[in-house]
Structures are given as structure tokens and as C-alpha cells.
C-alpha positions, 0 to 999 in steps of 0.5 A: 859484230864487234868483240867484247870479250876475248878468252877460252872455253876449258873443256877439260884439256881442251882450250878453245879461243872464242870472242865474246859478242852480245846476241841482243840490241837494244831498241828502245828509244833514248830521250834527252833532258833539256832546260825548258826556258830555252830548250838547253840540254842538261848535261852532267860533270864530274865534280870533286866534293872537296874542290868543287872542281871538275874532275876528268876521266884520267883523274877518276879511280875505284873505291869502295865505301864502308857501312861507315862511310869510310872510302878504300881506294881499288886500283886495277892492278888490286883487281888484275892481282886477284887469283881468279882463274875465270879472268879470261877462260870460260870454266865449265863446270858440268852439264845438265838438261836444259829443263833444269836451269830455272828460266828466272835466272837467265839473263844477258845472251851472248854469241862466242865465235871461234878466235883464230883457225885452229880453234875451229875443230874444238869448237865444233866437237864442243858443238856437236857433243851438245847437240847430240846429247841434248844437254847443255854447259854450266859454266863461270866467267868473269865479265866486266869486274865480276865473276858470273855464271853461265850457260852454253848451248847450242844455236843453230851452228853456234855455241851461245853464251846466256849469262845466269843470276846466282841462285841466292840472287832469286828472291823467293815468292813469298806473300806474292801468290794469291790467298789459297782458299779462292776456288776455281770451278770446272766451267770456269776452267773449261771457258779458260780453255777455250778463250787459249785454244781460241786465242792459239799459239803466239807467233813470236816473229810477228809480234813487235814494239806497239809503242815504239812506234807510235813514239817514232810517228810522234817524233816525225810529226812534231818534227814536220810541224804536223798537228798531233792528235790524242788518241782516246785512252782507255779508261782504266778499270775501278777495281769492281768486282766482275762476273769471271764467267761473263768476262771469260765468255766476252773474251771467247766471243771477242777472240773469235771475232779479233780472228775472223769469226772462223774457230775451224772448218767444223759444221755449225751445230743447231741448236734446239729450244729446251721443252719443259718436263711436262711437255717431255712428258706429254710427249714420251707419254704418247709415244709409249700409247703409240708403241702399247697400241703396235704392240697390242695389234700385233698380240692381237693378230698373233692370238688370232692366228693362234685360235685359227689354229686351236679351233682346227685342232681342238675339235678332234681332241674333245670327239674321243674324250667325250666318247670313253665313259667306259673301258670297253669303248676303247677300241671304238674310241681308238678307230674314232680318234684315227677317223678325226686324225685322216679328216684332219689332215685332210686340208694338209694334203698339200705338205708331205705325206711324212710330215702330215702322218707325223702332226696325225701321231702328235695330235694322237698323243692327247687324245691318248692321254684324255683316256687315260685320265678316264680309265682312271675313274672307270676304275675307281667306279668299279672299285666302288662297286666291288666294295658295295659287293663285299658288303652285302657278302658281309652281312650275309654271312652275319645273318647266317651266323646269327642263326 
């Protein structure tokens, strides 16, 4: 590649000659101006204003020209006199993370390659400081008349150079962004989401100029004298207002499709038609009768179990209760109630005799209390005989007073 530039980067101390090369090509494609009567190429000439004559490149200089038209004459050696220490160093101002330099004001990128051997071991320890520190260099150069700010990092093995807009040379955004009171819905965000996971990431090493190309097939077709066929254009659109969520769901359909229709390895999900409330209904009513019913039979079957049970059990209990109207019974009532209880455990042969002798004394236990209950009353009765007693005593003893 051939130089454009040669000078030094000031690293502190530190000078290290480098050559300046551009890291860009320009491919697009030049067209000439000609004169449509005969095909003539239009060409441009220097001419004097005052003479009218043609003026050569030896003959033309620089001058700068007032607010009122006035011209001052610059020659180069004005320009070479000028105290600028960045004529031919590159000056490194300090360094800072790479996220900090605003991408708005990159602009032309260069390569700087090392000028002469010594220079090779202050290129690579420059180099290898950026890498490790992850940082790059804020630099000022002069190029091409003007002093211009810049930016080194690290690419591969070699240090670039990216050219960078003053700051008050970025225009601030103002009445650009759109009116803040338009509002942007979740759904509406979640289609966006999934027309960019859709689409996926660019590959910037496969994409290319579309229209340079059809320019170059147009070119070679004219010149071969082949008939030139216009494609069909698209039309453009007319401003009408459109549905966001219906164009954001055709872009995902269209994006699946323009990427073979095959989103991930992922199993299709089935989809099932929606039932009305009432169907839903009907039908979590029937499951609920379902579950009532189950749950019913099984109830069912647990107090069946249960009166199996009670009616083996109940029968020695009401015996003793029903023979102890009076207290004297209760030695009769206590033989009767181990009778019931041996009859009882009769059928329970099969357990052991330890668990049976122990179900014979809890089935004891009510009968025992049923007694009680009845004693009580036996008691009060006699109590109300004693009292009818003490009356009669009563009234005795007054008659015989009264005599």
C-alpha cells in the first residue's frame, strides 16, 4: 500500500515513525459527463475571471475570501511558518475506553506501519499497552492543511488510525426525534422481538453493494449490445396509515419464510380451538358431579364399614345399661357386662390374646359409665324419698304439739 503520510507518534518520550495509509477503497462507480449530440465528454478548465484565459496548475495559489468579498492571498510557506506542533507528529493526548468515543464522530480510518527498523520495538510496546489495557489513544494530527482529531487502537497486529469530528462539529438532534406522546404497547414490543430474533444477527462479511452490481451488469450489457430489460419497480408506498401489529406479524411470517421457514429444532406446539365459558362450564360441572359421586361412594362405603362395626359393638353396651335401674344390681350388671365382653371377643379369637383382653377392657369403660349416669338418679330418687320421710316425721311431731 502506498504512504500518504509520513511522521511520528509522541508517546510521552517515546517517538515512533510510522507511514500513514488509508484502510478504505472506494468502490463505487464513476460516471462521465458527455455531450448528448455527439457523445463528447464534457471537460472543466481553469479560467482566469479577469482575462478569460486558461489558467495552469503552476499558475494557481491559495486565498481566502472575506464576508466582503475581499481575497487574501496564503502561500504554503504562510502555512509551513505557522507553529503547529502536529505538522508532522502525531500528538497523543490521553486515553480512554473505547465506549467512550461517540461512533457519530468517527470518520476516515487509516493504517500506521512502522518507518524504518528501529522503530519496530516502540511500535510494539505502544501496541501491546493498548491491548492489555483495553483502552484506546486520543490523538491530534495535521492532515491535508488541517489539524484533525484522532483515534488509536488496535487491529489485529497493527495500530489503526480512525480520523474523528471535532465535538461542536456534531449537530445536535434537535426536532428530529419523533412527538413524545406516541405510545408503544408490550405486544407491540414483544412482535418487534421476535421479527429481531427472527431476522438473527447480520453477517457483515456477506453482505455486499446490490446496486453496484446491477450497475456493472447494466454496463456490460450495453456494451455487448444486449437488450436491456427493466425490472419491475416497486411501488412506493402512499403514506396511509397501516395496522403496526398486522405489518410486524407479515414481517415475522415473511422473515421465517425468507430463512427456510426452520426458526429452531424446537417441536410444533398444537394448537387447540378455545371453548366458550359455557361449554367450559357444562364441562367442569360434570367433572365436579363425577368427583361428588366418587367421593360419595367412597363416604358410602366408609360408614357401612362403620355400622358393620358399631352394630357388633353397640349391643353389649345398651345389655348392662338397660339392666341397672337400681344400685343393688350392680354386681349382676358387672358379671353380665364381662359375659358380653367374653361373647364379644369371641369372633376375635384369631388376634392375640393380649390385644383382645385389651378392646374387652375398652369396651368395659362405657359400660361402666352408663351406670354411673344411673346411680345418679337412683340417688336422687332415694333422696326424694327421705324428703317425703321427714315430712310425714314433720307433721307428726305438730300434731302432737297441737295436743
Amino acid at each position: 500500500m502506498r504512504s500518504i503520510w509520513n511522521g511520528a507518534i509522541s508517546f510521552g518520550l517515546v517517538s515512533i515513525p510510522v507511514k500513514l495509509m488509508n484502510a478504505t477503497e472506494n468502490h463505487s462507480i464513476s460516471f462521465r459527463q458527455i455531450h448528448l449530440a455527439d457523445g463528447g465528454r464534457i471537460r472543466y478548465r481553469k479560467v482566469c475571471e479577469l482575462d478569460e484565459q486558461e489558467v495552469s496548475s503552476a499558475e494557481t495559489g491559495k486565498a481566502y475570501e472575506d464576508a466582503d468579498g475581499t481575497v487574501i492571498p496564503i502561500t504554503d510557506e504562510d502555512l509551513a511558518s505557522l507553529p503547529l506542533p502536529t505538522a508532522k507528529t502525531i500528538e497523543i493526548e490521553g486515553f480512554v475506553p473505547a465506549s467512550a468515543v461517540d461512533t457519530l464522530q468517527l470518520d476516515s480510518a487509516y493504517y500506521l506501519a512502522v518507518n524504518g527498523v528501529p522503530a519496530a520495538k516502540p511500535y510494539a510496546l505502544l501496541r501491546e499497552a493498548l491491548r492489555r489495557s483495553e483502552k484506546v489513544a486520543v490523538a491530534k494530527y495535521a492532515l491535508r492543511g488541517r489539524e484533525r482529531l484522532g483515534m488509536l487502537r488496535v487491529i489485529d497486529d497493527v495500530i489503526a488510525l480512525h480520523g474523528l469530528l471535532w465535538p461542536d462539529e456534531i449537530r445536535a438532534p434537535e426536532g428530529v426525534a419523533p412527538d413524545s406522546n406516541v405510545k408503544v404497547r408490550d405486544a407491540e414490543l414483544d412482535l418487534a422481538d421476535a421479527l429481531m430474533n427472527t431476522l438473527g444477527e447480520a453477517d457483515l462479511d456477506t453482505l455486499h453493494d446490490d446496486y453496484r452490481e446491477a450497475v456493472e451488469e447494466l454496463v456490460a450489457a450495453k456494451a455487448a449490445g444486449e437488450p436491456v430489460e427493466p425490472e419491475g419497480e416497486e411501488e412506493p408506498g402512499e403514506g396511509k396509515v397501516i395496522d403496526l401489529m398486522a405489518a410486524l406479524e407479515n414481517s415475522v411470517r415473511a422473515a421465517k419464510e425468507s430463512h427456510g421457514g426452520q426458526e429452531d429444532d424446537g417441536e410444533v406446539a398444537e394448537v387447540h380451538p378455545i371453548s366458550s365459558g359455557k361449554a367450559s362450564a357444562k364441562r367442569g360441572g360434570g367433572t365436579r358431579k363425577k368427583a361428588a359421586e366418587a367421593s360419595r361412594g367412597t363416604d358410602g362405603k366408609r360408614a357401612a364399614q362403620g355400622k358393620e362395626t358399631a352394630a357388633g359393638e353397640k349391643p353389649a353396651a345398651k345389655k348392662p345399661a338397660a339392666k341397672k335401674p337400681a344400685a343393688k344390681k350392680t354386681a349382676a350388671k358387672k358379671t353380665a357386662s364381662k359375659e358380653t365382653a367374653s361373647k364379644e371377643t369371641a369372633p376375635e379369637k384369631k388376634a392375640p390374646e393380649k390385644s383382645a383382653s385389651k378392646k374387652a377392657a375398652s369396651r368395659k369403660s362405657p359400660a361402666k359409665k352408663a351406670p354411673a349416669g344411673k346411680r345418679a338418679a337412683g340417688k336422687k330418687t332415694a333422696s326424694g324419698g327421705r324428703g317425703d320421710t321427714s315430712g310425714s316425721s314433720s307433721r307428726q311431731t305438730r300434731k302432737r304439739t297441737s295436743a
